[in-house]
Residue, then its C-alpha position, 0 to 999 in steps of 0.5 A: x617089163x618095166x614097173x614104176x611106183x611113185x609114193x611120198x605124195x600128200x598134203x603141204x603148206x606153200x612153201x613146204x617141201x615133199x621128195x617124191x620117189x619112183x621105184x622101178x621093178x624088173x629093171x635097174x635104171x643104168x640104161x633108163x630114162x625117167x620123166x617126171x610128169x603133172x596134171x593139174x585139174x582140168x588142165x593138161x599133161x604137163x613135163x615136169x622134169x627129166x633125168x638122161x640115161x647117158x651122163x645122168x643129165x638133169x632138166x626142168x621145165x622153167x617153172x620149177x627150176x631152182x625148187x625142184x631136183x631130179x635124182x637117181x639112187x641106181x642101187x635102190x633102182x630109185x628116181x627121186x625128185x624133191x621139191x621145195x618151196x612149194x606153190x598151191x600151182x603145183x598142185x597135181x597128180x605126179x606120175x613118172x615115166x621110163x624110157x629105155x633109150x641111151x641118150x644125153x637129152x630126154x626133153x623130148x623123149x616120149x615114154x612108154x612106161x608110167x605110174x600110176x601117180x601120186x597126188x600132191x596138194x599144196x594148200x593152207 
């Protein structure tokens, strides 16, 4: 059964950065999908960003490209996503998400594996 654990949330100023990180338990990742998800206030679930258990194939949503970057380290059986120049926008609760399917385009997997999130807030 797959365990997820995000941490490295917390407070930064616009323009910052912070690495979020999620940690996977009783499974390594070579066959796992991991998504990257936000809820802001009041506002819905969003997709974030994906990384594909087939060729490691990474995706964002239009948003955070050129600020975000997904990563996995299969060793530390850890998913990775850094994101800089942080806006008081993306403030949310951050929660990842894992698949256990072999496919080259996770944009549109759904995910029965979560976390239970990490809370970002950019603010000065």
């Amino acid at each position: 059964q797959v365990q997820l654990v995000e941490s490295g949330g917390g407070l930064v100023q616009p323009g910052g950065s912070l690495r979020l990180s999620c940690a996977a338990s009783e499974v390594t990742l070579d066959y796992i999908a991991i998504g990257w998800f936000r809820r802001a206030p009041g506002k819905e679930r969003e997709w974030v960003s994906c990384i594909s258990s087939r060729n490691s194939n990474t995706y964002y949503t239009d948003s955070v490209k050129g600020r975000f970057t997904i990563a996995r380290d299969n060793a530390k059986n850890t998913v990775y996503l850094q994101m800089n120049s942080l806006k008081a926008e993306d403030t949310a609760v951050y929660y990842c998400a894992a698949e256990s399917v072999l496919i080259s385009d996770c944009t549109t997997l759904e995910y029965d594996y979560w976390g239970q999130g990490t809370q970002v807030t950019v603010s000065s």
